[in-house]
C-alpha positions as CSV (number, residue, x, y, z in Angstrom):
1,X,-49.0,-21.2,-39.6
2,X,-47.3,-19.1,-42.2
3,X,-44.2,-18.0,-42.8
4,X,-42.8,-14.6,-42.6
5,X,-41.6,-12.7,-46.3
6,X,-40.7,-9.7,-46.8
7,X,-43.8,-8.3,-48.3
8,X,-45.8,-9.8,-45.7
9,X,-46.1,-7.3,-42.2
10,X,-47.8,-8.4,-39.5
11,X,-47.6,-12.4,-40.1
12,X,-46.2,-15.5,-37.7
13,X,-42.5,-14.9,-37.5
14,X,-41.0,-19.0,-37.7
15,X,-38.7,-18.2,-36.2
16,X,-39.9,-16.2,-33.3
17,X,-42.3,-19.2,-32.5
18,X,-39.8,-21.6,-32.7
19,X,-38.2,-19.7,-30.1
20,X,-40.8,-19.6,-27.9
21,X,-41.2,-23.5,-28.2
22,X,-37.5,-24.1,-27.1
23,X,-38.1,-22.0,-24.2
24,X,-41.5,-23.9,-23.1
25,X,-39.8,-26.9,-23.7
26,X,-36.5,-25.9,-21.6
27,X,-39.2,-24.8,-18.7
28,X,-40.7,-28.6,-18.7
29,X,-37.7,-30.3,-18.6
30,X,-36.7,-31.5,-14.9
31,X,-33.5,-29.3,-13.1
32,X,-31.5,-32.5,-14.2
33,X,-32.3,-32.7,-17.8
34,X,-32.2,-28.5,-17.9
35,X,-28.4,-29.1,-16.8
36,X,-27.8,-31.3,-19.6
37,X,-29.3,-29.4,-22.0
38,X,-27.5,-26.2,-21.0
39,X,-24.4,-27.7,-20.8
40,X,-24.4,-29.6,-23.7
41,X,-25.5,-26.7,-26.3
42,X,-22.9,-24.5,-24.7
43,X,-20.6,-27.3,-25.5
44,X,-22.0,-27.1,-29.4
45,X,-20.6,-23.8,-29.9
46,X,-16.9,-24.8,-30.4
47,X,-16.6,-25.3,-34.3
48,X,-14.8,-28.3,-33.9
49,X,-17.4,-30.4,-32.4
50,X,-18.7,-30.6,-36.1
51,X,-16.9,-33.2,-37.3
52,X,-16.4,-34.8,-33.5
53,X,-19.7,-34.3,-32.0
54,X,-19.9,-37.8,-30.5
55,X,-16.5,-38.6,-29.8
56,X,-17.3,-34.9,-27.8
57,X,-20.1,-36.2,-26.3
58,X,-18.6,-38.9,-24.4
59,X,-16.1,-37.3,-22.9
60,X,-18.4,-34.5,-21.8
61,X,-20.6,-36.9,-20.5
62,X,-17.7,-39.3,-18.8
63,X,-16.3,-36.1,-17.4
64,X,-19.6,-34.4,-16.0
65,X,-22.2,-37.8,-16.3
66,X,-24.8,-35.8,-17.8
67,X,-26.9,-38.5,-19.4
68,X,-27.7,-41.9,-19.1
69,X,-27.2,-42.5,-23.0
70,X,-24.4,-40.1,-24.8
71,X,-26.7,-39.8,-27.7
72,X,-29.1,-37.8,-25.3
73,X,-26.5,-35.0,-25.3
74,X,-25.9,-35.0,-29.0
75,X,-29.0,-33.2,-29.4
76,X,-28.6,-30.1,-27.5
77,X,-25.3,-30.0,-28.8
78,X,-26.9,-29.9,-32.3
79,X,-29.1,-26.5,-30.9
80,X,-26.5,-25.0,-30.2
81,X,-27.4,-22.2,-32.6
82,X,-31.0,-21.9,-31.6
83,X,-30.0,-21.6,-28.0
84,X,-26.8,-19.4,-28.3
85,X,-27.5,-17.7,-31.6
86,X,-29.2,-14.4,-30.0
87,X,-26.4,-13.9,-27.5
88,X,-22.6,-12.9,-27.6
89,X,-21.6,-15.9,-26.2
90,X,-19.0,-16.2,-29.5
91,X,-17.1,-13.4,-28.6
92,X,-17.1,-14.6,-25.0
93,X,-16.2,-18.5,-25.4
94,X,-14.1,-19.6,-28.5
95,X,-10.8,-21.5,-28.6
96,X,-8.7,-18.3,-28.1
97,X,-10.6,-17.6,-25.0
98,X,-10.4,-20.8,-23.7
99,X,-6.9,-21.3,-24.3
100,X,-6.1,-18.4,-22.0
101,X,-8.1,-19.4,-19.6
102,X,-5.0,-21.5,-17.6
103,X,-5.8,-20.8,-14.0
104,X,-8.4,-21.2,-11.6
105,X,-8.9,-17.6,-11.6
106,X,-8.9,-17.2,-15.6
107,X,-11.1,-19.9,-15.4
108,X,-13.7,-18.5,-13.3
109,X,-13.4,-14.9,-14.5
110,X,-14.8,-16.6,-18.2
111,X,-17.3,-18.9,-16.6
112,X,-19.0,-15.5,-15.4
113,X,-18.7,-14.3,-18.7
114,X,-20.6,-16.9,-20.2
115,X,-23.1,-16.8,-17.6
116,X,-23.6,-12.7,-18.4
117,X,-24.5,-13.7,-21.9
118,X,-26.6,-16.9,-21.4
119,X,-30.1,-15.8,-22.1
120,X,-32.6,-15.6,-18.9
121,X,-34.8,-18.7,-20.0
122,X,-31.9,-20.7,-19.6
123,X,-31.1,-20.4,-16.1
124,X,-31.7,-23.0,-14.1
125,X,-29.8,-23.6,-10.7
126,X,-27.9,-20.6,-8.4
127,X,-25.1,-19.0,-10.0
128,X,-22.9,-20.8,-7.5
129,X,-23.6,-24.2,-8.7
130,X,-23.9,-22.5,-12.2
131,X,-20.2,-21.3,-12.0
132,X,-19.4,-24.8,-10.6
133,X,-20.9,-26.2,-13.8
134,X,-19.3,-24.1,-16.7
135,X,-15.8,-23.9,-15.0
136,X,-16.3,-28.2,-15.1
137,X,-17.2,-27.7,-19.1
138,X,-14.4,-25.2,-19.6
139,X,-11.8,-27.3,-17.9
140,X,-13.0,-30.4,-19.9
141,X,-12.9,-28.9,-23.2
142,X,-10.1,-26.8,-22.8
143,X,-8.5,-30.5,-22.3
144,X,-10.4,-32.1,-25.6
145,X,-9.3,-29.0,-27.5
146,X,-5.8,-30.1,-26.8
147,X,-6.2,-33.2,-27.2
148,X,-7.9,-32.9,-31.0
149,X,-5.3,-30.4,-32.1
150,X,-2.5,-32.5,-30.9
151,X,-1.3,-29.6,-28.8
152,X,-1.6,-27.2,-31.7
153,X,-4.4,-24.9,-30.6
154,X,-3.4,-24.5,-26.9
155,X,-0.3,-24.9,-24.8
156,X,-0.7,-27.4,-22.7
């Protein structure tokens, strides 16, 4: 395989195939494991998740039992930007969003938002269990972004 420069047209694009890779392996991964993976490298796009990525990982996976182990979350979590990094899902889902996301309603209204901006490959259930799915995501990290601001970031 070679890489890509910029004097070079017409050669393997790295990252192009590694792309197409993350989407084969997505499609071979059981409905089960394609939650988790979803749900877990949506979670990876909050900054702060960083320097807390396994204290994050438990409570995601106490608060939506994703995974047998918690380490099996960490690494979606850490693909966050191969997953999410051709999308708007930044401008979509980021602390200020959640934050103002305080009812039901608010709640939903961004879960469709980040559905509208999650690439096709990635879908893998009906968007009604899909909207069931993010809103349970929001809600919980909405509460761990409270809770790891100490109340700074959002009102409680």
């Amino acid at each position: 395989m070679r890489r890509t420069n910029a004097s070079d047209n017409g050669s393997t694009d790295v990252s192009s195939l590694g792309h197409f890779f993350l989407v084969l392996f997505f499609k071979c991964l059981s409905k089960h494991a394609q939650h988790m993976f979803y749900i877990s490298s949506l979670c990876g796009q909050f900054n702060h998740y960083a320097k807390h990525r396994a204290m994050a990982a438990s409570k995601l996976n106490a608060a939506m039992n994703l995974a047998y182990r918690e380490k099996a979350i960490e690494l979606p979590m850490a693909m966050h930007g191969q997953v999410w990094g051709n999308t708007s899902v930044n401008q979509v889902l980021n602390e200020t969003t959640l934050c103002q996301a305080t009812t039901e309603e608010s709640l939903r209204a961004l879960a469709h938002r980040v559905i509208d901006v999650s690439p096709r490959w990635i879908r893998y259930a009906p968007e009604s269990e899909w909207i069931t799915d993010v809103m349970a995501l929001l809600r919980n990290q909405r509460k761990h972004l409270i809770e790891i601001s100490r109340n700074t970031v959002c009102a409680a």
